[in-house]
N, C-alpha and C positions, 0 to 999 in steps of 0.2 A: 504494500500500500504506500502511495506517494502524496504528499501535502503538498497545495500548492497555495501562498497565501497572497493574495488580493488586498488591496486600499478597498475597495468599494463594495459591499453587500449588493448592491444591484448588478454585478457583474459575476456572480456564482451562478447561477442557474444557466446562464448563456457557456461561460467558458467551461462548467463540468458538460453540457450536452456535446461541446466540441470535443475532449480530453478521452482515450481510451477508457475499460475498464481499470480497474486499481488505483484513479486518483481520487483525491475530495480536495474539495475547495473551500478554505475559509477567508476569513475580511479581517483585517485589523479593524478598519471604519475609520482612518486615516492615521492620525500620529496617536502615539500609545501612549508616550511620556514625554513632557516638556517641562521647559522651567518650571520652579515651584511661584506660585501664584502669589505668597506675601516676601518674598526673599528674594534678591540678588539672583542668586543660584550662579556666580561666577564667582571664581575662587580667585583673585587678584594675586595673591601671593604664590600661587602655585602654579605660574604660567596659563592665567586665565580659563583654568579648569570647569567644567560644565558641569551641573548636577542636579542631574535629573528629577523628576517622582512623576510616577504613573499615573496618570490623568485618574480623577477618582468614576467620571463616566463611560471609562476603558478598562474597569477591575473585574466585570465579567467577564467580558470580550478576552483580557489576557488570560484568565483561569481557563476558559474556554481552548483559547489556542495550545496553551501549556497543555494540558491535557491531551491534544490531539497528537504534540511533539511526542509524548510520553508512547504515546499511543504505533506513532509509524515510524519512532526515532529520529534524530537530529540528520542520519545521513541520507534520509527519503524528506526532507523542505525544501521546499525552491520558495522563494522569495519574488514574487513577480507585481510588489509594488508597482507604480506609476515611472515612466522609464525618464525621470530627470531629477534634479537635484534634490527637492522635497521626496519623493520615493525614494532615493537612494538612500536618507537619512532614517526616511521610517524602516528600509531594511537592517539597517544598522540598529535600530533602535530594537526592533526584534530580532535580532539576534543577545543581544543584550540582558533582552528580558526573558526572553526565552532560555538560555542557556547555548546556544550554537557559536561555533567557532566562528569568527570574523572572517579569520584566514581563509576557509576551509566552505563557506556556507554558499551555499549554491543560490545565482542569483540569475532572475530572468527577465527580461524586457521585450515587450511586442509593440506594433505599432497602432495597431487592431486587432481585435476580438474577432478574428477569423479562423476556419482550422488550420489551413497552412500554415498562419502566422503563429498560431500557437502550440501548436506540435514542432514547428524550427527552434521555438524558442526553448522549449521544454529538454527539446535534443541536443540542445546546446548552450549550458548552463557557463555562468564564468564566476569573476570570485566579484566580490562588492569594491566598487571605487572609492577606497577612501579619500581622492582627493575630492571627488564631488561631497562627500561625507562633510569634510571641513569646510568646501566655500558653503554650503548649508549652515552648517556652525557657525561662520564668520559672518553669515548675514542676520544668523538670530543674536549671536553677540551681540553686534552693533548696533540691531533695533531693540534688543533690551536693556542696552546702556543708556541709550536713547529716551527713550520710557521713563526709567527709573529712573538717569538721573536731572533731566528737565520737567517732566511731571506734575512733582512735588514743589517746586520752584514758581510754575502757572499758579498753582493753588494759591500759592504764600503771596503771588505779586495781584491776583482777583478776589483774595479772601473767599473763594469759592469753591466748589467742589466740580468733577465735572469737566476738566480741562484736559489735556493729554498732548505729548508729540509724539511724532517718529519720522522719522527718516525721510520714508516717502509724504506721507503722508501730508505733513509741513509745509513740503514743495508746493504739493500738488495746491494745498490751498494759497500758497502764496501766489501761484502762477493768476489761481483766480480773485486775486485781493489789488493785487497789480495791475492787473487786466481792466477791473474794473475803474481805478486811479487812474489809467491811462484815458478811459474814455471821457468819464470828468472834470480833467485837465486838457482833454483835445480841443484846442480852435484853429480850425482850418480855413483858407481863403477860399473865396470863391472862383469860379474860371464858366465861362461860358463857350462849350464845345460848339462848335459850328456843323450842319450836316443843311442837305441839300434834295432835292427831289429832279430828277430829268426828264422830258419825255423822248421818247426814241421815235422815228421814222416811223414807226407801227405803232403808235399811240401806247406803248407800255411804258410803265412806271417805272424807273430806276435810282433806286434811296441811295446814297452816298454821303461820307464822310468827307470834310474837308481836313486835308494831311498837316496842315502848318499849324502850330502853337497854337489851344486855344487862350482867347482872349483872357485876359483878365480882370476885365474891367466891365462896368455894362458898356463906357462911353469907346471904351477898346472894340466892343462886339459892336457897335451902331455902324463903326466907321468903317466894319467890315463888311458888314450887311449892304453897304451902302455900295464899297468896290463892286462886289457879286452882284448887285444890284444893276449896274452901271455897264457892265463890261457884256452881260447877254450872250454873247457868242459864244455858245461854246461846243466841243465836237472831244471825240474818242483818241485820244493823246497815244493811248496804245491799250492791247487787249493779249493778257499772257497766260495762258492754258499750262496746268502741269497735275499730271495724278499724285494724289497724296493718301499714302497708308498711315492707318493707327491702328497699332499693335493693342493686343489684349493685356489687361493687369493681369497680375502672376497670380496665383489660386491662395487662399486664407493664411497669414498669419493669424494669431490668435489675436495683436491688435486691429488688423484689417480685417476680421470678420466681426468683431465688436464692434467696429466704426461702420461697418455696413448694415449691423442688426439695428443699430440706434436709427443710420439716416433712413436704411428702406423699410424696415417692419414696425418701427417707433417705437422701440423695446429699448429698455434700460444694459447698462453693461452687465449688471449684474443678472439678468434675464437672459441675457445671450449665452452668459456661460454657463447658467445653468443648464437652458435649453440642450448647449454642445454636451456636455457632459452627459445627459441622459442621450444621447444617438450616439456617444463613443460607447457606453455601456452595452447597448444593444445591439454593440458592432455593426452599424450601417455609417460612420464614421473613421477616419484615423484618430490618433492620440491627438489631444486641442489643446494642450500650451506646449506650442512652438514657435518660436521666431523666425524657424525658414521658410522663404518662400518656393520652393522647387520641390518636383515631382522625382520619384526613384524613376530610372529609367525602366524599370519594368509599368510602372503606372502609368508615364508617359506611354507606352506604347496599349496600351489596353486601351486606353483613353483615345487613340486614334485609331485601333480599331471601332469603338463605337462611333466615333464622328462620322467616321465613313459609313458605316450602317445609318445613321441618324441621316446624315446631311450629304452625303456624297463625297468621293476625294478630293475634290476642289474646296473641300473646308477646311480637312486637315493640314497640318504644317508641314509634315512629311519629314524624311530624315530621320534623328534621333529624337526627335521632340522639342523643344523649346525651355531651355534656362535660361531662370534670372538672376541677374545681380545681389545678391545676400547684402541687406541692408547693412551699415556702421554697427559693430557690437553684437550682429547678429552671430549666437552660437553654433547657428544649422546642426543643431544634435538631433533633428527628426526631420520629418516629411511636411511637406505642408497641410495643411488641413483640405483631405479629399473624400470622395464613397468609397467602402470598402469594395462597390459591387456597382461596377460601371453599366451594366444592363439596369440597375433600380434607379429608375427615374425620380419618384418617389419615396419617400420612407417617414417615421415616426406614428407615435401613437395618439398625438393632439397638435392642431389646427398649427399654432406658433411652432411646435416640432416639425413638423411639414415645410411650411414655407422657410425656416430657418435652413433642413436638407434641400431642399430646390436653391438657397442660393446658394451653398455650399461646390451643389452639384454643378450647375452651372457656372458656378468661376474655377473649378475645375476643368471641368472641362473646355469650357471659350478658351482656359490658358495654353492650348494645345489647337489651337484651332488658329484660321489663315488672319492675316491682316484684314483689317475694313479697309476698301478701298473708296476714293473720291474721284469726280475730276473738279478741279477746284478754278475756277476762272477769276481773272483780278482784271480790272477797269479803268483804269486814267480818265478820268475827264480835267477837261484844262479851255482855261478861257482864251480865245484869241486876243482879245482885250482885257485887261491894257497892259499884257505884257510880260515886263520887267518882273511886275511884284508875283506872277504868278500864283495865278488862282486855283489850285489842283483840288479834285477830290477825288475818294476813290471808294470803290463799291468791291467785293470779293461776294463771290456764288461759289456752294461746294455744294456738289451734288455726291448723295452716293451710290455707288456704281456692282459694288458687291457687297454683301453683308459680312461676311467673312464671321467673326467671334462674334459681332453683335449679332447673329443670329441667334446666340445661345443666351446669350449674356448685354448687359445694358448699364454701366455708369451710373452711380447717382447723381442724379441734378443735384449738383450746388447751391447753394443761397445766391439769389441774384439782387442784386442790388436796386431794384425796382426806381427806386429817382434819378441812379446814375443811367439806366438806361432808355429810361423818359429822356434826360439831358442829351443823349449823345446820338439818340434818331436811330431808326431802324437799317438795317442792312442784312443784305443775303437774300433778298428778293431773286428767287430766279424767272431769267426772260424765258419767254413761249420762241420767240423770234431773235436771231443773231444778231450784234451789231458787228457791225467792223471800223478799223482805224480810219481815221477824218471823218468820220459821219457828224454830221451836225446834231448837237442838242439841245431841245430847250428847257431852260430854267423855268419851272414851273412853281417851287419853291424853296425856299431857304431860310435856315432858325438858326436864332443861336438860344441857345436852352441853359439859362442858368442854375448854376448846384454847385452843392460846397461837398468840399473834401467829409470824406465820413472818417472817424476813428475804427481801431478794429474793432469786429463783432464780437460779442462776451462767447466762455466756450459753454458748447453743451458737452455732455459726457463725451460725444466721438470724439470731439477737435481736443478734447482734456487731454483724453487717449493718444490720440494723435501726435500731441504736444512734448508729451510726457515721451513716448517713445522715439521723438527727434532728437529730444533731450538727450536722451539714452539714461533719464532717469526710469528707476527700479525696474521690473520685469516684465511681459506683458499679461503673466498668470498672477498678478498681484493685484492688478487693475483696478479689478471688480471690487476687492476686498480694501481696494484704497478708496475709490468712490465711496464705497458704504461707508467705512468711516469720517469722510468727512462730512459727510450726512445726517451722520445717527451724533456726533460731536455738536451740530448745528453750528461746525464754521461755514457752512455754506447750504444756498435752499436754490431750488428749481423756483422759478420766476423771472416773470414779464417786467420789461421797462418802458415806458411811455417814449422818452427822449424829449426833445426839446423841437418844438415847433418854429421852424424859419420860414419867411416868404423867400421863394424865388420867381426872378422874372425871366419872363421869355420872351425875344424879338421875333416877329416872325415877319418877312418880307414876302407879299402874293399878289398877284394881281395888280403889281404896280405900286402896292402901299406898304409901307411899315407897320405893322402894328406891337401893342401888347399883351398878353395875359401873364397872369398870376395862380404861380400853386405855392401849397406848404408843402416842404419838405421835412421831415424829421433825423434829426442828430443824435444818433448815442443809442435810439430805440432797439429794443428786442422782444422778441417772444421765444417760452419757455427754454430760457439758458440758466446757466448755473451763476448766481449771487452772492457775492461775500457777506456774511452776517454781521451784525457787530461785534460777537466772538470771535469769526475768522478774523476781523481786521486787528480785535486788539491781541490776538495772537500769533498774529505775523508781524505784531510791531514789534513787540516782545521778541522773539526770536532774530529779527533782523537788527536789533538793539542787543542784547545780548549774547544769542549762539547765530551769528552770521553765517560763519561755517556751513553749520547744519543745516541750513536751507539755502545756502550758496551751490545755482544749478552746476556750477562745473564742480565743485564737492563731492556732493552729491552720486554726479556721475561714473569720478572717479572711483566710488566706493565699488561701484559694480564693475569699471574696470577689475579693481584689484578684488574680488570677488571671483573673476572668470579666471585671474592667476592661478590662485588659491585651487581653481577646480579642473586647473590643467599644469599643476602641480609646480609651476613655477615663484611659486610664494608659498609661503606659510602660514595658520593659522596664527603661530605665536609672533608674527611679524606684523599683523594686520591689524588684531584685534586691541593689541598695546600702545600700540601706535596712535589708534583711533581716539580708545581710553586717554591719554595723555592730553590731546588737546582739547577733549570734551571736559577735563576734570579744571583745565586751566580757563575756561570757559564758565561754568560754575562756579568755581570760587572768585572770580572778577564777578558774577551775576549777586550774588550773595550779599556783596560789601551794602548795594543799594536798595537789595529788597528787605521788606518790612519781614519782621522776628516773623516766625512761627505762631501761631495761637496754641496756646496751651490749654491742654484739655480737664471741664471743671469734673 
């Protein structure tokens, strides 16, 4: 009889249906023993020793396992946690608790919950990496240093209860405490974009930009209104035709399927990973925290077997399939996030499960699939008059000609900036009828559309997401559980902003006349983004006053550098962790000098 032990209880039933006779499967139910909950639990004098005690809602669960050890021996366990640095520590942690040699204890890692993948795995056990072991250690060191010893310090300086930092977490909310500073200190000028309308020989419409600086003035936009106005003459300067491809995005990291759950299915991060998490279990997914973007080449090519069944061979890529670029910092220790079962179009067991796999499925697969192709046409218009100052504008059509990836798969629309593009006039009109160079055209109309500069937009969860992993601050499987806490914290709340109400004008030249109208445009506005509270901001003063450090983004950053040493065995845990220690303790007692006593308890 062989044991084979599992993070997840919802992942037994599936992996024992896959697993010959003679195996059983049990769950740890994630980590078994962590730091002790009222203590330090780092041993500072003894090279920053860790010490442990067993979660007190894992004391069944361990009896439970103990017993089955007992039961098929130490030399029939495989260990087949979660295949990245938290798994690798919970194996270590059982072995520990269990009694099994470190050395010696048989450990396995699949990508999915498939048979093949897990009969490979079973067949070929290896020993546990303790370097992953310690960059795991060196990252709970440091956010329980973190914890403990800024914490206690918020309390002492809000006389409240209820405060907290960490590592990420800090960031995360400074980025949105900042964000919002920046937009309430933004005054921008104003500029009035010029665009134009033509009529062509066949009586069609053609919307155009004018290419030269726009004004900055109204009295700057009158006097242009007025050249354009004046000069009439105008014709086809030149006309330059050229096909233009766009390639498909590369198939799920765990931050770019979070940023796609949030933009297209309006789900929270923390909902996304739920969701993934229940379709890895049911093996109609890969494993979902991974930073890399690229397919094994065995999946690339499966992947274009179906295309071609789907769609034909003019969709496929062809070749060996198509790699991307592995982001800054990215580990690429797995696969990307794909279908175990490239014929299952579909999968899950509720509504949000479903359309979560369809996009899953579909940016897998588009990522193996041909370029969209265009033919893109660009327009010169140019006035015979008066000349000199040349009056150009220019109009661009792109038509698409093959669908290529976006057959499978489609972009999410971006936030559009709705006044900037009121301001700056339509374009991309495509003609029924050709022009060609020197054809006469006429000016039928011309605006110059006042609007002011916007500041940036506040984030929502994705662009957080987003944010955070440009940074290359913390992980992308942490995310979730950093939103949620600065949440459930209340340094930060989902909500709408009004902005501030501005008139803008608009000149419009027709018919001969000049005239005006008048819209509001709004400044700073948003709907549902993330808001700094009062909390968030007085504990990003606090922090940036105090432990700058620790929520200084290239800090920060660097920890997860030295992080990825630590778990590719070029640093050490007793390098990192003391190190970090040191300047966090001289940070503290410079914070100390100015915060008010402690309250003493009556």
């Amino acid at each position: 009889m062989n044991l084979l032990i599992v993070e997840s209880p919802n992942k037994i039933k599936k992996i024992t249906a896959l697993l010959p006779q003679g195996w059983h499967v049990e769950a740890s139910v994630g980590h078994i023993r962590d730091l002790p909950l009222r203590d330090l639990g780092i041993d500072r004098s003894n090279n920053y020793r860790m010490h442990y005690a067993i979660n007190t809602d894992k004391e069944k669960t361990v009896a439970n396992l103990k017993a089955k050890v007992r039961q098929v021996g130490a030399e029939n366990v495989y260990l087949a946690t979660d295949p990245d640095r938290e798994g690798e520590a919970i194996s270590y942690h059982l072995c520990q608790v269990l009694g099994l040699d470190v050395k010696t204890a048989k450990r396995v890692t699949f990508q999915e919950i498939t048979g093949p993948a897990i009969l490979a795995a079973v067949a070929q056990p290896r020993k546990l990496d303790t370097h992953l072991v310690a960059a795991q250690e060196c990252r709970r060191a440091v956010d329980r240093l973190v914890g403990w010893e800024i914490s206690p310090l918020l309390t002492r300086h809000f006389q409240s209860k209820g405060y907290s930092a960490g590592r990420v977490q800090s960031v995360a909310t400074r980025l949105v405490v900042e964000r919002e500073r920046t937009i309430q200190a933004f005054s921008g000028k104003q500029t009035y974009p010029v665009s134009a309308v033509f009529r062509t020989r066949t009586a069609e419409m053609l919307p155009a930009r004018w290419v030269g600086e726009a004004p900055q003035t109204e009295e700057e936009a009158r006097q242009l209104l007025q050249r354009i106005s004046q000069a009439r003459d105008f014709a086809v300067l030149s006309i330059e035709q050229q096909p233009v491809a766009t390639s498909p995005p590369a198939p799920y990291s765990t931050s770019s399927l979070q940023q796609d759950g949030v933009k297209k299915l309006k789900l929270t991060v923390q909902q996304v990973s739920d969701l993934a998490q229940k379709l890895f279990e049911a093996g109609h997914i890969t494993y979902i925290r991974t930073d890399s973007v690229n397919l094994s080449e065995e999946a690339r090519q499966e992947a274009a077997t179906q295309i071609r069944q789907q769609f034909g061979v003019d969709y496929a890529v062809g070749g060996s399939g198509r790699t991307f670029r592995e982001k800054a910092g990215s580990q690429g220790a797995h696969e990307a996030i794909r279908p175990t079962h490239w014929e299952q179009a579909t999968a899950g067991d509720t509504v949000d499960q479903q359309q979560l796999y369809q996009l899953i499925y579909a940016r897998a697969l588009a990522s193996q699939m041909s370029d969209a192709k265009y033919d893109q046409t660009t327009i010169l218009v140019a006035a015979a008059r008066p000349g000199p100052e040349g009056l150009t504008f220019q109009s661009k059509v792109r038509v698409l000609r093959f669908e290529g990836y976006r057959k499978a798969y489609q972009e999410a629309v971006e936030e559009v900036d709705e006044d900037a593009a009121l301001a700056e006039g339509a374009e991309g009109a495509a003609l029924q009828h050709p022009v060609g160079e020197g054809e006469v055209m006429e000016l039928r109309r011309a605006r110059a559309a006042g609007r002011s500069q916007k500041p940036p937009r506040r984030f929502d969860e994705a662009t957080l997401v987003a944010e955070l992993e440009r940074l290359q601050i913390g992980r992308p499987s942490t995310y979730a559980s950093t939103l949620r806490t600065i949440h459930a914290r209340e340094y930060v709340a989902n909500g709408s902003v009004t902005g501030t109400k501005v008139k803008a004008k608009t000149l419009i030249w027709e018919d001969g006349k000049l005239r005006e109208e008048t819209r509001t445009e709004t400044i700073g506005g948003d709907k549902n983004k993330l808001v700094p509270t009062e909390r968030g901001n007085g504990v990003t003063d606090f922090l940036l006053r105090y432990f700058v450090d620790i929520v200084n983004l290239d800090f920060t950053a660097k920890c997860e550098a030295d992080f990825d040493e630590v778990a590719e065995g070029r640093r050490r845990f007793t390098e990192v962790v003391p190190a970090f220690d040191n300047r966090l303790t001289e940070l503290r007692t410079a914070a100390e000098v100015d915060l008010p006593a402690p309250k003493k308890a009556h």
